[in-house]
C-alpha positions in Angstrom: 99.3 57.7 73.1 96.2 59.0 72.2 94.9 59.7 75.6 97.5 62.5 76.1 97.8 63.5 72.4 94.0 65.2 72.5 95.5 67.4 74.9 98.1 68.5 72.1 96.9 70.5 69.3 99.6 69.8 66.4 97.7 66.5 65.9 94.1 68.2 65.7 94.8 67.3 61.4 95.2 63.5 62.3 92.2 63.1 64.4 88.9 61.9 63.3 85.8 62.3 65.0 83.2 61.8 62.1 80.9 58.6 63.3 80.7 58.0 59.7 84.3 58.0 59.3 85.2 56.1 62.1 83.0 53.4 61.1 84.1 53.3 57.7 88.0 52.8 58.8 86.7 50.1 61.6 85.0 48.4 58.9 88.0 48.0 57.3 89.8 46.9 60.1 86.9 44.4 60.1 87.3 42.9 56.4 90.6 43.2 56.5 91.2 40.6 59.4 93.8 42.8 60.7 95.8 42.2 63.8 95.5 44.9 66.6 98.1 45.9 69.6 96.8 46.6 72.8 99.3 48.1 74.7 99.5 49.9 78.2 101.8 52.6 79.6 104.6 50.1 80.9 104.8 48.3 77.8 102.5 45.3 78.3 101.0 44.2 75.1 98.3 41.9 73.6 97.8 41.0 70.1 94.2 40.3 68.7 91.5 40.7 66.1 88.7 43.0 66.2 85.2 40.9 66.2 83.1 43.8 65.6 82.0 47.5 66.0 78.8 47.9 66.8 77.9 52.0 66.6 74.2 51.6 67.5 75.1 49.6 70.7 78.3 51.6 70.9 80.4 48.8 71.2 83.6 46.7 70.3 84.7 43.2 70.4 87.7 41.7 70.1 89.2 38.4 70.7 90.6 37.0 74.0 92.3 33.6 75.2 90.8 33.0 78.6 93.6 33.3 81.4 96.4 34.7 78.9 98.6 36.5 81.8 99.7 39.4 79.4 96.3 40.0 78.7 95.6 40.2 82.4 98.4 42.2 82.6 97.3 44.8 80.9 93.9 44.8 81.6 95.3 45.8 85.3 96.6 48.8 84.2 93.5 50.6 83.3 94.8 52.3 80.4 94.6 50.8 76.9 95.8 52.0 73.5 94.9 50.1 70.3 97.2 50.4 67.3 96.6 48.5 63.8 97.7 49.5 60.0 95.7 49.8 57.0 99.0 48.7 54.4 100.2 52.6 55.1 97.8 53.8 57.2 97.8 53.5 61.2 95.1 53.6 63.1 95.3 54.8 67.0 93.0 55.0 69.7 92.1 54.0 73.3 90.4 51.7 75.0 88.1 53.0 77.6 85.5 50.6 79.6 87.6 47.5 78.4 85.9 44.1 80.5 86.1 40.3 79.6 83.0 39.1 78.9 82.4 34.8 79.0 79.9 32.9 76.9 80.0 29.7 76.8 83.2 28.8 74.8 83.8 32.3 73.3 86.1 34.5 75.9 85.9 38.3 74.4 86.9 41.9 75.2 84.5 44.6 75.4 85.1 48.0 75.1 83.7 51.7 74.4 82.8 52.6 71.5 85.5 55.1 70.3 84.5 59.0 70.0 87.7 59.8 68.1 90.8 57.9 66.7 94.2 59.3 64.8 95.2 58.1 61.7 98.5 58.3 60.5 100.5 58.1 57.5 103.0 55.3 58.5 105.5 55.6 56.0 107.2 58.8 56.2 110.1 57.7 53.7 110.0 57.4 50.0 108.8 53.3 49.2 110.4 52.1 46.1 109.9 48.7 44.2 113.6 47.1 43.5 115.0 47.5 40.7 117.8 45.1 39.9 118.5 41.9 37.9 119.9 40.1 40.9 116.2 39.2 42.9 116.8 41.7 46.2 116.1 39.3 49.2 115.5 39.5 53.0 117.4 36.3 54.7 116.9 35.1 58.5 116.2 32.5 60.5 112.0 32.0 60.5 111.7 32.9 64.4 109.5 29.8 64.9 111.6 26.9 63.5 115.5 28.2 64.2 116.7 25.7 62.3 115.0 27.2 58.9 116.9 29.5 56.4 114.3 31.5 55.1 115.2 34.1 52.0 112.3 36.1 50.8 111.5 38.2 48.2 111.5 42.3 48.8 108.9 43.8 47.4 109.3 47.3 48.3 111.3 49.5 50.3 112.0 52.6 52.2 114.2 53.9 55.0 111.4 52.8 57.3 110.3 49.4 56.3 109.8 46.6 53.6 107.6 44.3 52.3 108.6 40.4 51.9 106.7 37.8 49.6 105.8 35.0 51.9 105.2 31.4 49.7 102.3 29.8 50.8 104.3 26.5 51.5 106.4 28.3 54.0 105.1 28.1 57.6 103.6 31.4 58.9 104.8 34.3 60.4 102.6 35.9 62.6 102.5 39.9 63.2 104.0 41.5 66.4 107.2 38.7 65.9 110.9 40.9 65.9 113.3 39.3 63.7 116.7 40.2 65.7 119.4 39.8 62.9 118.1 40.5 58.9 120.3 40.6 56.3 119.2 42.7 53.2 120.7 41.6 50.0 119.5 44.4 47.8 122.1 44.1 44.5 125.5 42.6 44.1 127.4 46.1 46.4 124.4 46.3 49.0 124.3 44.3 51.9 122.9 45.1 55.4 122.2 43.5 58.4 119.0 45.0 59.9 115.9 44.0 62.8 112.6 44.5 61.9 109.2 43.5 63.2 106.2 42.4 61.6 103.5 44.7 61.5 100.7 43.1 59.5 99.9 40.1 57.5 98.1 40.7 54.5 97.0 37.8 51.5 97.9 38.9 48.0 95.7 38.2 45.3 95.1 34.1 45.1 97.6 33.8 41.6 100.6 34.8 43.8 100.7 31.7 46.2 101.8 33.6 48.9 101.3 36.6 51.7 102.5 39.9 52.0 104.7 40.7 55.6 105.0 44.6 55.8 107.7 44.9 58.4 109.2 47.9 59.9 112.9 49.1 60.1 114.1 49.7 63.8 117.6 50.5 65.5 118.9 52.0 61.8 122.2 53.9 62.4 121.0 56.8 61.0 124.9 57.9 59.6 124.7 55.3 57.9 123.9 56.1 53.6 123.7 52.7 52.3 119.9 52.7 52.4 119.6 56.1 51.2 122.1 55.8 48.2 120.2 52.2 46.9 116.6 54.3 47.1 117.7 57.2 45.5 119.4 54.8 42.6 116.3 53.0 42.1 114.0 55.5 42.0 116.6 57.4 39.1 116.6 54.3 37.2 113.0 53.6 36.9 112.5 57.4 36.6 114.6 57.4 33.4 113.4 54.2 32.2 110.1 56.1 32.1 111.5 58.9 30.1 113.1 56.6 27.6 109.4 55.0 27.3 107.6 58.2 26.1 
């Protein structure tokens, strides 16, 4: 957590204290609409969106339900860590002076205005589009309605995570949901059975219908070279289609 990685001077290149900086990549936070993890040190969590960031007044606001009993969880534990991603980018920092504050019909957070926060590159694995003539697809259950087959389209890849196409007359998956069993159906020889969690929730232009779900890889068995192989074929393929272009 951030808290104990000031203390650590390996990530003095991933911190950023620049006010103008920090505003700029809470701004983006801002316009993005993206989801934000609060989290404490014995795991409790609470997913919610970032109202504003207010550097003159040196505050921040995010949403709150009004008795949610994780929320009150982790408010109990004094120590707060907020975690969101920019498509690639994640964005770390903590929480210090975090209160509800009640007005009316709007129940909100409060908290410090940050002096410093770590941005990191999240994907540390090559990302590849697919390149095949058989549509590579992502097929589970939708974690709301079990008894609904989904099978979405990849849109990229890496060792780490992928990206699904989401059709706008699909019911929505939110961010923070763990999809337990996966299967990956990446060309007619490669097939795995993964879990992954949703990270963010991002629209795609208006002409696509649907919503991006960038969704990271967990509990890979790491002597296992099926997802290594397929990346390093695709990226060959497109590399000497490219070639054959010039």
């Amino acid at each position: 957590m951030p808290g104990s990685h000031s203390d650590d001077g390996a990530l003095d290149d991933y911190r950023v204290t620049s006010p103008v900086e920090i505003q700029a990549l809470l701004q983006q936070l801002l316009d993005a609409r993206t989801l934000v993890t609060l989290s404490g040190p014995s795991g409790d969590t609470y997913i919610t969106l970032m109202w504003s960031a207010d550097p003159v007044r040196k505050i921040l606001s995010f949403s709150a339900e009004d008795g949610d009993a994780r929320l009150q969880s982790l408010l109990e534990t004094g120590e707060i860590v907020a975690v969101a991603y920019l498509d690639s980018i994640k964005l770390q920092f903590d929480l210090d002076g975090v209160m509800e504050v009640h007005g009316g019909s709007e129940h909100t957070l409060n908290a410090r205005y940050p002096l410093a926060l770590f941005r990191f590159q999240r994907r540390l694995a090559f990302r590849v589009k697919p390149f095949s003539v058989k549509t590579p697809m992502a097929r589970f259950r939708h974690p709301a309605m079990p008894d609904m087959q989904l099978s979405l389209r990849i849109l990229d890849i890496s060792l780490s995570g992928i990206a699904l196409f989401l059709p706008e007359n699909v019911p929505m998956i939110t961010a923070g949901v763990k999809i337990g069993l996966c299967q990956l159906d990446l060309d007619d020889d490669t097939h795995l059975d993964v879990t992954c969690v949703i990270h963010h929730v991002t629209a795609i232009h208006p002409e696509s219908h649907g919503t991006r779900l960038g969704c990271e890889l967990i509990d890979l068995d790491c002597s296992d070279r099926t997802l290594q192989s397929y990346i390093n074929q695709t990226q060959k393929r497109r590399q000497a289609l490219a070639n054959e272009a010039r």
